[in-house]
N, C-alpha and C positions, 0 to 999 in steps of 0.2 A: 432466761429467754432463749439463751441461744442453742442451751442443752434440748429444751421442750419440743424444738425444731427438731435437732437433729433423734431425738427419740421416735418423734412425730414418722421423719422420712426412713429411719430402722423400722419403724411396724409398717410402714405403705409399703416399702421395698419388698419386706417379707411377706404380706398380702398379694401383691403382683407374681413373687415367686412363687406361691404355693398354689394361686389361680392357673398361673401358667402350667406346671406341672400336673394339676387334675383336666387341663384341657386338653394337654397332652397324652394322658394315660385313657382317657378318654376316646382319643382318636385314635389312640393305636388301639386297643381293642377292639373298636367299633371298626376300623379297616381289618384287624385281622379275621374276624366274622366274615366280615365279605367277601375276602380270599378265598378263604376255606370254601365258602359256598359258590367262587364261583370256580374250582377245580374241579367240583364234583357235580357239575351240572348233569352227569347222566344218572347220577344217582339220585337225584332229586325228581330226571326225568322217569326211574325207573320206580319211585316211589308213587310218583303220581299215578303212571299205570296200576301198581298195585291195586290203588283206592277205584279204578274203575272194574278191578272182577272182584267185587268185593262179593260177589253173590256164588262165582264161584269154589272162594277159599273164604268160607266162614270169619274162621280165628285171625287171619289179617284184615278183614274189615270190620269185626270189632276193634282189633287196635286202631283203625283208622278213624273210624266212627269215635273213641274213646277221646283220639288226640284230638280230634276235630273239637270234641265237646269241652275239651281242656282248653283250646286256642278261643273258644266262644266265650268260657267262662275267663278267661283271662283278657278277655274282649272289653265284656260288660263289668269286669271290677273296673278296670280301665278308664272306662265312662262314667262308672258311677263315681271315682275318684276326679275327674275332670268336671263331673259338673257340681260336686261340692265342692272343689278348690275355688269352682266360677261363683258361683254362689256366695261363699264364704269371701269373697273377692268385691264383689259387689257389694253386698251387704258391709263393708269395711269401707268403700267408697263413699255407701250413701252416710255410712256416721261420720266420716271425715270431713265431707261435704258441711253436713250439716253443723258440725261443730264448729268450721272454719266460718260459717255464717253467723254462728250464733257469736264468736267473738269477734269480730266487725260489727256486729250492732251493738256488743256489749262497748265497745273501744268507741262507740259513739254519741250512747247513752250517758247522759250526764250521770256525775260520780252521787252513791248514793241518793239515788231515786228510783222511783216505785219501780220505770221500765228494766233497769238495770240490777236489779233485784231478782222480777222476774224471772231476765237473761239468765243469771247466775242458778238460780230454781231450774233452768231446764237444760241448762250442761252439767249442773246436779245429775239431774235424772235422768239424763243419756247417758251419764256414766256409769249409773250405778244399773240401766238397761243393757249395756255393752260387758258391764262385769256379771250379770247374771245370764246373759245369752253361753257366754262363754265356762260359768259355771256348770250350768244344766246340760251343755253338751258334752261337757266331761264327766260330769255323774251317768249321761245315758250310754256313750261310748266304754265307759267301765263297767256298767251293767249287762248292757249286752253285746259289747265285743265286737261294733259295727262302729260306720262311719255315720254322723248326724249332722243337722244344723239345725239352730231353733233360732226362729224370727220374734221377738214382740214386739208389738207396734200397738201405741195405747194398751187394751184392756182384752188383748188377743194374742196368745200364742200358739206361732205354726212352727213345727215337728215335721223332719224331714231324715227319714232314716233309709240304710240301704234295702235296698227289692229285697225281698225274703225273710226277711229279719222281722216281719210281725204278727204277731199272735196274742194271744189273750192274755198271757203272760206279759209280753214284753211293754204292751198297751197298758196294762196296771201299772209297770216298773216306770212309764214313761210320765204318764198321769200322778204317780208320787215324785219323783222330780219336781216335775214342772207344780203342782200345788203347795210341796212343801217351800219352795224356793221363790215367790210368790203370791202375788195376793189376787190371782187370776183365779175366774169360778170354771168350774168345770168343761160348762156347755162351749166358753167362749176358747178350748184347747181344742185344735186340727190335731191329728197326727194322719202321715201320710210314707209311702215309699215313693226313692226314687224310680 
């Protein structure tokens, strides 16, 4: 017992220290960024000018226009990253939720009877709901190289893949997924962009 302890407080102490030290390496990057930028605040002011003649030198407002289009695009992966984490977050909620209900009514249904039977049939099949959500987005993420999430709820599944990423092609790839993985009819598959 008293080894288990002290094993216990050697892995927390070594948690704490290696937390410590990436908050630390963390900060000091993220300050020395801010230094840097703010020594050369006339450089930064002199770039901005740049991007206002951009009509008179060509080839620097295309680079400008370029990075602009690079800080956009690195905007909206951004986003589209933040709202499937939210998504995927939620969605992990409501099955937690629900399972935590469904074992308090199982925990209060008498043992071996029809209601608690039931109970057990539908944390069944929220499991095995929760293990194919999770399967199909990882066959569609391996297919086409993006970020997904797939919803099924009863005898309906929604597809939610990143802006850009759909085409006729990826719509067939997404639709063999989801049908072989499944016992969903065709009509009743969404698919969608963020």
């Amino acid at each position: 017992m008293n080894l288990l302890i002290k094993r216990r407080q050697l892995i927390m102490a070594t948690l704490v220290v290696a937390l410590g030290s990436a908050v630390f390496v963390n900060w000091y990057f993220t300050n020395s960024s801010n230094n840097v930028a703010g020594v050369n605040d006339t450089t930064s002011e002199y770039v901005q000018n740049l991007g206002e003649a951009k009509y008179v030198n060509s080839d620097k407002a295309d680079t400008t226009d370029k990075n602009e289009k690079k800080d956009n695009a690195t905007a909206t992966a951004s986003k589209n990253t933040d709202y499937f984490a939210t998504v995927k977050l939620k969605r992990t909620k409501a099955h937690d939720d629900a399972l935590e209900k469904m074992k308090t009514l199982l925990k209060e249904a008498p043992e071996k009877s029809e209601s608690a039977e039931e109970i057990s049939n539908s944390i069944d099949a929220l499991s095995k709901t929760i293990k194919l959500e999770a399967d199909i987005e990882a066959l569609i993420s391996a297919k086409l190289k993006c970020e997904c999430v797939v919803m099924i709820n009863n005898d309906n599944v929604e597809v939610v893949v990143t802006k850009g990423n759909l085409n006729d092609a990826s719509i067939l790839q997404i639709m063999d997924a989801v049908l072989n993985n499944t016992e969903v009819k065709a009509e009743n598959i969404k698919i969608s962009e963020s």
